[in-house]
C-alpha positions, 0 to 999 in steps of 0.5 A: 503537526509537521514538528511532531507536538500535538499528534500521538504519534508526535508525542509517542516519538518524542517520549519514547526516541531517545531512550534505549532501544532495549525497550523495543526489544520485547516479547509477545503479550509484553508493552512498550510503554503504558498508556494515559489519553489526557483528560479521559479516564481510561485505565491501560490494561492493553485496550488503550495501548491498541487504541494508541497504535490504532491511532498513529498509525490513522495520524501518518495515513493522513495530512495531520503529518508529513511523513506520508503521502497518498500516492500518486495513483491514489490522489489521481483516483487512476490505476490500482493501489490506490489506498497505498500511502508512500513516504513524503520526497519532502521529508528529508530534515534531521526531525522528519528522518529521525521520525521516519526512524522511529517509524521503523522501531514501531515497525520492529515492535510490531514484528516483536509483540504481534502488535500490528500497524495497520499501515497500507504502504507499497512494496517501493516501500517494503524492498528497501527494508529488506534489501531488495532492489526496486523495479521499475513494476513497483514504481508503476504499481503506484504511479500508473504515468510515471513513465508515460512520458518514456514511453511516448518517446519510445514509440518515436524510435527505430524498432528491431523485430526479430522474424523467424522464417517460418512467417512466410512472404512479407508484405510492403511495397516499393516505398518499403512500408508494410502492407499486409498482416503477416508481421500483425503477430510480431507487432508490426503495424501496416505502415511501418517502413523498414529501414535495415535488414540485419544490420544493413541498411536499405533503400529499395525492395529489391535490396530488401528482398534480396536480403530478406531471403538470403538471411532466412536461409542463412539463420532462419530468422531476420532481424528488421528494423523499422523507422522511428515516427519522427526525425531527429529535428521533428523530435527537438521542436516537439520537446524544446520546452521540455526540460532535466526536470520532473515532477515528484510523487509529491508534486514538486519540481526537482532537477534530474541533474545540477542545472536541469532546469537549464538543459533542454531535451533533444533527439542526442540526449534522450537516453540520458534523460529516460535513464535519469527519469527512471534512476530518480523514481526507483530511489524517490523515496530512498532517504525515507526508506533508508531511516525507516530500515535503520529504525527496523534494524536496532530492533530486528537485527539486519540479518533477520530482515534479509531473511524475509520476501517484502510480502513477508515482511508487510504481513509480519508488520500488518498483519493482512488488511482482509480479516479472516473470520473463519480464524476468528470465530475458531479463536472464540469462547463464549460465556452465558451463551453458546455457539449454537444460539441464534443470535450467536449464529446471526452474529456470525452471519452478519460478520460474513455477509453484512459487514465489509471490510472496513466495519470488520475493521471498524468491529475488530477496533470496537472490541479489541482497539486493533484494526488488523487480526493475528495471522495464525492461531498461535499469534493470538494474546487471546481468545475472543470472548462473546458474553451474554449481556442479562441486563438485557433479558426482558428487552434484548432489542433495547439494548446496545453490544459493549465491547471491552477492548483490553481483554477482547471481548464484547456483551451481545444481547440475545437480538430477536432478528437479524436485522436488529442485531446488525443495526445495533452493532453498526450504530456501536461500531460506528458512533462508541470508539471512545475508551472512556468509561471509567470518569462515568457510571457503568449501569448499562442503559437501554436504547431510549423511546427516541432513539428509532432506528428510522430516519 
């Protein structure tokens, strides 16, 4: 949906961008907008307002739209935060950045409403928004080999080690390599030929020494640099096809400078080219970003955002992807049934120890059309509410949980045994999403003779 027309999020942002942003300027239980999913009958008491959410923000961490991208350490399935999505370096036309930008008010509702976006993005992502300058540590955090390339070609060049004195001998023979161990801790390797001690160039070990030991005494410590493992023309015939251009997170070429598919790299402008390989990673995403913080910003006020650590500012937005049950269960009430139950206890069993995060996730949707809890207490629109289900009396194994997402709550019958509990909540978490009861009778049917839990 790259024009932004079919997806919910498409449809959201055409609705809703151009009217006043006022109406992203709202408190804690209020809505934005009201919701109607075309051709289903669920009515918006806030259950379809989080489906809603819940579903824009599936549409964006995917290829249904352009905005974002799973990162490059994600789609190669290498290094960490792989699950980490990043805006598109593609993305740059007026549409695409007025997206982005709306992207950014529902990133200000969130923080507003408590409304969370269950987003996955990186913090090369996050600084921007609040300001903060990006290191060259958030670019590897998500491209493991971004700067595989710089390094390869750091290893080519002379090297200063700074020795202390207290080292003792120093080990290399008459072609002025190293020969034994005592550098190891510095990170010198047996073989590497020093060049110049101090500044001042050297070319046979008796100079070496004579340096060596007058710069111990003098300062306590040398500084020796080592030669590179290649020549100036060893280095040019390795990179004479290596252009000013690199491959971008989205896996398109672009020139580092005007006219870098015509420069070549060599030993003279190596530096140049590292320094503009690292410029263009710290600021891929820079246009994207730039939208996104305006959009934040006619919501949260500039001054406000600044206030925040980009961990800060990700958990206001997300909430934390982890759910913590023990919140959980102290936000919940129960009616036709108590805490001291059994089922109640393998309820909560299951919800520790049976379920990973992503069924909590999948549950949390179930009961509550969110995939991500308040961070405290007093964030909560609501308790949680677990019912007893009478309908399911005499026959509690026949019988499915039901979930009531707008007011956040679930029927659980009085399951006989854990594993019957944990099959019929998995078979609801996974198979009934749909908030579409109201076209449909509300009798409450039992699991039917055919439908056997055995494969």
């Amino acid at each position: 949906d790259i024009r932004g027309k079919r997806s919910c999020f498409g449809q959201l942002f055409r609705q809703l961008n151009k009217q006043d942003v006022s109406n992203f300027r709202i408190t804690k239980g209020l809505r934005a907008w009201r919701t109607k999913f075309l051709g289903e009958g669920g009515i918006d008491a806030g259950g379809l307002y989080r489906e809603l959410i819940y579903c824009l923000c599936k549409e964006l961490q995917s290829k249904q739209l352009p905005l974002l991208i799973l990162c490059p350490n994600g789609r190669e399935q290498i290094g960490q935060n792989r699950d980490k999505w990043v805006p598109s370096p593609s993305a740059t036309s007026p549409l695409h950045l007025a997206m982005y930008e709306f992207l950014g008010k529902l990133m200000g509702l969130a923080i507003r409403t408590l409304s969370l976006l269950n987003l996955d993005l990186p913090s090369i992502v996050w600084k921007p928004l609040i300001g903060a300058p990006v290191e060259e540590a958030d670019v590897i955090d998500i491209d493991r080999l971004s700067f595989k390339l710089i390094e390869n070609m750091k290893s080519m060049e002379p090297r200063e080690v700074v020795i202390p004195g207290s080292v003792g001998k120093i080990n290399y023979g008459a072609n002025l390599r190293i020969s034994g161990d005592s550098l190891k801790p510095f990170g010198v390797k047996k073989g590497m030929r020093i060049t110049a001690i101090d500044g001042e160039d050297v070319s046979d070990a008796a100079e070496t020494e004579v340096l060596i030991t007058s710069g111990f005494k003098k300062n306590g410590k040398i500084t020796i640099t080592f030669a590179g493992r290649v020549t100036a023309e060893q280095f040019n015939i390795a990179f004479s096809e290596t252009q000013f251009v690199i491959v971008g997170s989205d896996q398109k070429e672009r020139q580092l400078v005007p006219g870098g598919r015509g420069i070549t790299l060599t030993w003279d402008n190596r530096k140049d080219f590292c320094d503009r390989i690292v410029d263009y990673r710290k600021n891929e995403f820079k246009h994207q970003c730039q939208a996104i913080r305006r959009g934040l910003a006619c919501v949260v006020p500039y001054a406000l955002l600044s206030l925040f650590t980009w961990n800060e500012l990700e958990t206001q937005v997300c909430g934390r992807a982890q759910m913590n049950v023990d919140l959980l269960q102290k936000m919940t009430k129960y009616q036709g049934c108590s805490a001291n139950d059994k089922h109640i206890q393998f309820f909560w069993q299951i919800m520790r120890n049976r379920f990973d995060e992503f069924e909590k996730a999948k549950f949390l949707k179930f009961v509550w059309g969110r995939a991500r809890l308040p961070v405290r207490a007093a964030d909560f629109e609501t308790h949680f509410t677990i019912n007893s289900l009478p309908a399911s009396s005499k026959n509690p194994d026949g019988f499915m949980p039901i979930g009531h997402t707008c007011f956040f709550s679930v029927d659980i019958p009085a399951y006989t045994n854990l594993d019957i509990m944990h099959k019929r909540l998995l078979y609801a978490i996974t198979h009934c999403e749909a908030i579409d009861a109201d076209y449909g009778p509300r009798s409450i049917q039992a699991v039917g003779d055919d439908d056997s839990d055995d494969d």
